[in-house]
C-alpha positions in Angstrom: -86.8 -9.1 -2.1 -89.5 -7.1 -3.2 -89.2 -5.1 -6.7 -89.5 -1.9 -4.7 -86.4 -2.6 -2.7 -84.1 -3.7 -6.0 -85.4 -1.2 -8.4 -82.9 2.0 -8.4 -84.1 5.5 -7.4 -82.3 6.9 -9.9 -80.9 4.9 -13.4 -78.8 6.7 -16.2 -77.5 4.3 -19.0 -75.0 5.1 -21.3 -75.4 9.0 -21.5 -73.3 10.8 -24.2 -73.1 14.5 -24.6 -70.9 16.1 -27.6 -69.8 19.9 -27.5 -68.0 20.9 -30.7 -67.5 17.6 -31.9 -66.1 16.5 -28.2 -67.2 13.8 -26.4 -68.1 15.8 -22.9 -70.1 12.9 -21.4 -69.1 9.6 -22.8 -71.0 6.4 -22.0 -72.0 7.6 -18.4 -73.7 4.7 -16.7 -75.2 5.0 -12.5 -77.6 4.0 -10.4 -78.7 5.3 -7.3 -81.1 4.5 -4.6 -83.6 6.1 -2.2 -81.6 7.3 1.1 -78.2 6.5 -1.3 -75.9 9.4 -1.9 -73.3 9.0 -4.7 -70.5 11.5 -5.4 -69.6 12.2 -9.3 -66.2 13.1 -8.5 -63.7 14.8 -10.6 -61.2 17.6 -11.8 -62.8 20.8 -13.4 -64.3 20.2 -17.2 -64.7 16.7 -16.9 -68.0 16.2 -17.9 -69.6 16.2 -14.2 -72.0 18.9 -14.0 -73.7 17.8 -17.8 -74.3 14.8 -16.7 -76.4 16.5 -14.1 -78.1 19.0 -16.3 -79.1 16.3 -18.5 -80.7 14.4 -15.5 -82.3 17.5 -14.4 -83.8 17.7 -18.2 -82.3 21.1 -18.8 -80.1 20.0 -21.6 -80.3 17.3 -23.5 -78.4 13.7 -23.9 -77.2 12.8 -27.7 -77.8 9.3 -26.7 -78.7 7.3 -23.6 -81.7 7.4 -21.4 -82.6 8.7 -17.7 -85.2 6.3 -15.5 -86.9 6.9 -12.5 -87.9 4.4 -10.1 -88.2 1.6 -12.7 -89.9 4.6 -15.2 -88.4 6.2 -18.4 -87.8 9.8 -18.0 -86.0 11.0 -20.7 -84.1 8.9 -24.1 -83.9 10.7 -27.3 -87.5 10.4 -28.3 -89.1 10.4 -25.2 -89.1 13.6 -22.5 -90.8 14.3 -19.4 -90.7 18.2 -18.8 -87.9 18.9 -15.8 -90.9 20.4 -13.8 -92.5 16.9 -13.7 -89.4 14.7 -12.8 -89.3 14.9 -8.9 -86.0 16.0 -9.2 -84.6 19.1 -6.5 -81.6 21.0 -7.5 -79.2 22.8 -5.6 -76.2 24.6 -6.9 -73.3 26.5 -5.4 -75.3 29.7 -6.3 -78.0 29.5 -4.0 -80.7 31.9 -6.0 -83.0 32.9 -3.5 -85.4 35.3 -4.8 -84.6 38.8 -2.7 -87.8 40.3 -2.6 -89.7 36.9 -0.6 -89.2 36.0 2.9 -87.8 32.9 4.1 -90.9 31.2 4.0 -92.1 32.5 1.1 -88.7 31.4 -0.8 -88.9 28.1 0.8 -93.1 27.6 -0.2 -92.2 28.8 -3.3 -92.0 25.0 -5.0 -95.0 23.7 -3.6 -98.1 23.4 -5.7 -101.3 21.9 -4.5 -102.6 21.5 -1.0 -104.0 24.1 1.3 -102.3 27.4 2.7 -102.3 26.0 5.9 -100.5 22.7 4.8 -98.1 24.5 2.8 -97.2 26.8 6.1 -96.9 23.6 7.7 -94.7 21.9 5.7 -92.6 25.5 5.6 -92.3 25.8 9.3 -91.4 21.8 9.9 -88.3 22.2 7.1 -87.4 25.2 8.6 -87.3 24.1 12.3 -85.1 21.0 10.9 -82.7 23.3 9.7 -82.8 25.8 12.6 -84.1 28.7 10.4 -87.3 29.1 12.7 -86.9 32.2 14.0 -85.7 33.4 10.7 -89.3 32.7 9.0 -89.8 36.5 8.2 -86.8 37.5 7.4 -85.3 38.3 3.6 -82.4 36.6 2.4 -80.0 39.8 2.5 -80.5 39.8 6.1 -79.0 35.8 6.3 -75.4 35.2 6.6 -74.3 32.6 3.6 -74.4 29.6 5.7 -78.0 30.4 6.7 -79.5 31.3 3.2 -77.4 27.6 2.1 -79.9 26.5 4.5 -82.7 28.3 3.0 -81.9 26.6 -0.8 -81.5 23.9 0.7 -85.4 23.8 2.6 -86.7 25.0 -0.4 -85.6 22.3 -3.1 -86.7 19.6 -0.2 -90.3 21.4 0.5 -92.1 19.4 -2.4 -90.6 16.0 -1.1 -88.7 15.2 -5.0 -87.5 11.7 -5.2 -83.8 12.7 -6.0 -81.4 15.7 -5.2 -79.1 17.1 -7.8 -76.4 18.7 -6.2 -73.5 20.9 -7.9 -70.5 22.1 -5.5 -73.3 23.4 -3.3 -71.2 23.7 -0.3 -68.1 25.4 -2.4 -69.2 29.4 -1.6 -68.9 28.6 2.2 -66.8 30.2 4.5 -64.5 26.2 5.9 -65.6 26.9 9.4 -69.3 26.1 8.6 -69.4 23.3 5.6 -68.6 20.6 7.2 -71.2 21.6 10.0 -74.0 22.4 7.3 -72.4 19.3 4.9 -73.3 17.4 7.9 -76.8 19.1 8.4 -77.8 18.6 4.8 -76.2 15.1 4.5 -78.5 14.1 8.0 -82.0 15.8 6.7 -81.3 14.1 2.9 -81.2 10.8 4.6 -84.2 11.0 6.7 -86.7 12.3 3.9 -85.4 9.0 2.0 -83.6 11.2 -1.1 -81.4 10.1 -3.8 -78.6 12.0 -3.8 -76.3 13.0 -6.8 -73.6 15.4 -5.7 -71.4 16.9 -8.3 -67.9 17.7 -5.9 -64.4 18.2 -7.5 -62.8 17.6 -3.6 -62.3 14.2 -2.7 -62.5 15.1 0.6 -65.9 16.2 0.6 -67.0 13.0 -1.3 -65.4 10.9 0.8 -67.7 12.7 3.9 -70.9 12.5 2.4 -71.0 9.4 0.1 -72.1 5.8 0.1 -70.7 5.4 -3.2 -68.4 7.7 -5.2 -67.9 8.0 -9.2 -64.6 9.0 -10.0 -64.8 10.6 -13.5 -62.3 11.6 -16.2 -62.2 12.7 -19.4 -66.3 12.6 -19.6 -65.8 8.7 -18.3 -67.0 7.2 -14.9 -63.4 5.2 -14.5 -63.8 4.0 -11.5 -67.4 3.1 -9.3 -67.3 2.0 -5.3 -67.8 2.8 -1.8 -65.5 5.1 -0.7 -62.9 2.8 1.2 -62.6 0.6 -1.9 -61.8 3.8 -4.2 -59.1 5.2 -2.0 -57.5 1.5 -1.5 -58.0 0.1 -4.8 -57.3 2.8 -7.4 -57.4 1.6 -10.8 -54.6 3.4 -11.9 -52.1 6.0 -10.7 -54.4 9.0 -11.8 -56.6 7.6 -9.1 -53.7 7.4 -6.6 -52.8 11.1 -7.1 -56.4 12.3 -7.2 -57.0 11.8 -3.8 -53.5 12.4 -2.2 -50.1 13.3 -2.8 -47.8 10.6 -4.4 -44.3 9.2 -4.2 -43.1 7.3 -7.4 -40.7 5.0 -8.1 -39.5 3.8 -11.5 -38.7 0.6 -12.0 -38.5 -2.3 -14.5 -39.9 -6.0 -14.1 -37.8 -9.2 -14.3 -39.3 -12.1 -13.0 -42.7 -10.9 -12.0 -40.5 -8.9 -9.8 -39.5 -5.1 -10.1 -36.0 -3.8 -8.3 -36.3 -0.6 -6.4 -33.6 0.8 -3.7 -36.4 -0.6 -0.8 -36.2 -3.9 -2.1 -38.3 -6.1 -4.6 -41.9 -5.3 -5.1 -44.6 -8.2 -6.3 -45.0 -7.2 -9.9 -47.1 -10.4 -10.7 -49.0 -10.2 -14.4 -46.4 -7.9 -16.2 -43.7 -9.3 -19.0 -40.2 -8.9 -18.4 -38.8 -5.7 -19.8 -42.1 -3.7 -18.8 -41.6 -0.3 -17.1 -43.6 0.5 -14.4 -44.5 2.7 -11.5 -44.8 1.8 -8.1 -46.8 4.4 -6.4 -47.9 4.6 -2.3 -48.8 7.7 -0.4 -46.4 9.9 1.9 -48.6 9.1 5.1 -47.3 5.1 4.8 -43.6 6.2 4.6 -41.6 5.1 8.0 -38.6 7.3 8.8 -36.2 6.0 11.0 -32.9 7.2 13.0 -29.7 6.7 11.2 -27.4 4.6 13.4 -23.7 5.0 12.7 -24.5 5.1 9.1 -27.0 2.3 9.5 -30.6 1.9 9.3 -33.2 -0.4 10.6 -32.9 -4.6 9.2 -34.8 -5.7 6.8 -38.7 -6.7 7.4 -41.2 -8.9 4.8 -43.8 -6.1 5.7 -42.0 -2.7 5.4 -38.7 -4.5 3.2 -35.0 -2.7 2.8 -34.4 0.4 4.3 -33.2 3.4 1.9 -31.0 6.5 3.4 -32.4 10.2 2.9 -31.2 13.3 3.6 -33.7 15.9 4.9 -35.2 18.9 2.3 -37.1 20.4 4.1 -40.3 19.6 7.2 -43.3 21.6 7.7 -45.7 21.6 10.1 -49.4 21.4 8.3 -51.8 21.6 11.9 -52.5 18.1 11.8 -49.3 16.3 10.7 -46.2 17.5 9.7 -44.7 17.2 6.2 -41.0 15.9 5.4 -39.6 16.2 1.9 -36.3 14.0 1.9 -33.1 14.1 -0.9 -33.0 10.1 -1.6 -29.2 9.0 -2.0 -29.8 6.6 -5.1 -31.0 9.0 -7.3 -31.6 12.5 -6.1 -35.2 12.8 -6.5 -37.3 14.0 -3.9 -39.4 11.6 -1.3 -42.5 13.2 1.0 -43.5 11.7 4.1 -46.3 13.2 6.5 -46.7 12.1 10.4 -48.9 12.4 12.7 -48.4 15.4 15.2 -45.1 17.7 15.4 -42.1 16.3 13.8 -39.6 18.8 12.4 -36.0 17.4 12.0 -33.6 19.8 10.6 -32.8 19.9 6.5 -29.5 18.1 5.8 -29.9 14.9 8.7 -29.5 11.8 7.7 -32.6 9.2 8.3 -33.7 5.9 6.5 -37.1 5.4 5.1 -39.0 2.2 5.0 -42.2 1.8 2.8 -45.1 -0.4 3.9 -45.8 -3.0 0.8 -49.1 -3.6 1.4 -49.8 0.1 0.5 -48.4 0.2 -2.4 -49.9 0.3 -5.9 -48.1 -1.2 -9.1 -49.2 0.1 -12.5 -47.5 0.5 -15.9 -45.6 3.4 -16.0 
């Protein structure tokens, strides 16, 4: 394997960033490579859009340093200018400049070259986004969608090595992001970028990315494809960032913890410890109640546990159930697929799939 092929796009290691004595960024590690887009995902303030300012060189790192392509960019002694890093940036506020047209906005990074190969490179971005017949029009005359388009032609025109992207599709209207997150996601991966996108919806970084950051506190806690962060969380934080939660509480005896749907696996934890066993609505079965009975026992989905319906909603997609458990009062959601809309106050029995569920300390 050549050193081309193994050497990251994009390397931070060990960025730290302090506001007022606080640790905003702390110990930030990544890497990223060309055609790779990685999601730094996580709730508002938690350090995700300094790390990208610091990449971009607009603010600097109290310690760490920034490489790219197997080249130091940026430590605390050594800075290249942000002008000279190869680095686009596009941010929810798009920042057209009002009095250019569209190709004038979209030229308006490229230096060097002739004015004919500068209109070129204009008119094949702007075909690519389907802004052609837009070329000599101003931005007030776009809808938003179209001038995201237009930010987005422009920060690609001088072919940077990486893209730095905060919450750009955020300002749009839900009808179009996912069509122009789709676009953008499609034309980043055929000029080869590296892409950093700053998103606080885990939907949207589960859409666009190869790998996804979750981040917390200023601290990447938890690095992987997509599928492995959603099934593996490392804690129940991670659970409940992505989707609603059930809990149950529950204390472990023989590597084994007792819960009203049977034993749970509780392997690694000393007697005595309280824990949390935590699983998602969408892998709770619901079941008929038969003459005060509910379904037998299985090794997969374990005991059943009666319910009394709350309340059910019906979301578009799936419907939501909130049911009144019987050993304890607390409230249980399930979501299924389609219509399903049993009245408040009917009995039914719940089942929970074990191999869904996630056992943590409480």
């Amino acid at each position: 394997m050549s050193a081309e092929t193994t050497t990251p796009r994009l390397e931070i290691k060990n960025l730290v960033r302090h506001f007022d004595g606080r640790r905003v960024v702390d110990d930030v590690s990544l890497q990223i490579r060309a055609g790779q887009v990685t999601c730094l995902l996580g709730p508002s303030g938690c350090g995700k859009s300094t790390t990208l300012r610091m990449i971009a060189g607009v603010e600097m790192q109290d310690t760490g340093e920034i490489w790219v392509d197997g080249k130091l960019v940026c430590d605390t002694v050594f800075r290249v200018p942000p002008e000279r890093r190869e680095i686009g940036l596009m941010f929810q506020d798009f920042a057209l400049f009002p009095h250019l047209s569209v190709a004038d906005n979209v030229a308006f990074g490229l230096h060097g070259g002739s004015k004919a190969e500068k209109r070129a490179r204009v008119e094949e971005l702007l075909t690519r986004v389907h802004l052609i017949n837009h070329i000599d029009d101003y931005p007030h005359q776009l809808s938003g969608g179209e001038q995201q388009r237009v930010a987005l032609a422009r920060a690609l025109a001088p072919r940077p090595k990486i893209m730095l992207m905060d919450e750009p599709f955020s300002g749009l209207d839900n009808r179009l992001r996912d069509g122009i997150r789709d676009e953008t996601l499609a034309l980043l991966k055929e000029e080869d970028t590296a892409v950093l996108l700053v998103t606080h919806e885990p939907e949207e970084a589960m859409r666009m990315a190869d790998e996804i950051a979750l981040m917390r506190s200023g601290r990447i806690v938890q690095q992987g494809a997509p599928y492995n962060v959603y099934t593996r969380p490392v804690d129940r934080a991670a659970v409940a960032f992505f989707s609603d939660i059930n809990v149950l509480k529950a204390q472990v005896n023989g590597a084994l913890a007792d819960t009203p749907f049977g034993q749970f696996l509780a392997p690694g934890f000393p007697d005595g410890t309280d824990v949390d066993i935590v699983f998602r609505p969408q892998h709770v079965r619901i079941d008929f109640d038969r003459n005060g009975h509910g379904p037998l026992p299985t090794p997969a989905e374990g005991v059943a546990a009666r319910a009394v319906v709350e309340r059910a909603r019906f979301l578009g997609h799936e419907s939501l159930v909130e049911f009144r458990m019987d050993y304890d009062g607390g409230i249980l959601k399930a979501t299924v697929p389609n219509v399903f809309l049993p009245q408040p106050g009917r009995a039914m029995w719940l089942t929970v799939r074990r191999d869904r569920c996630f056992v943590f300390p409480a």
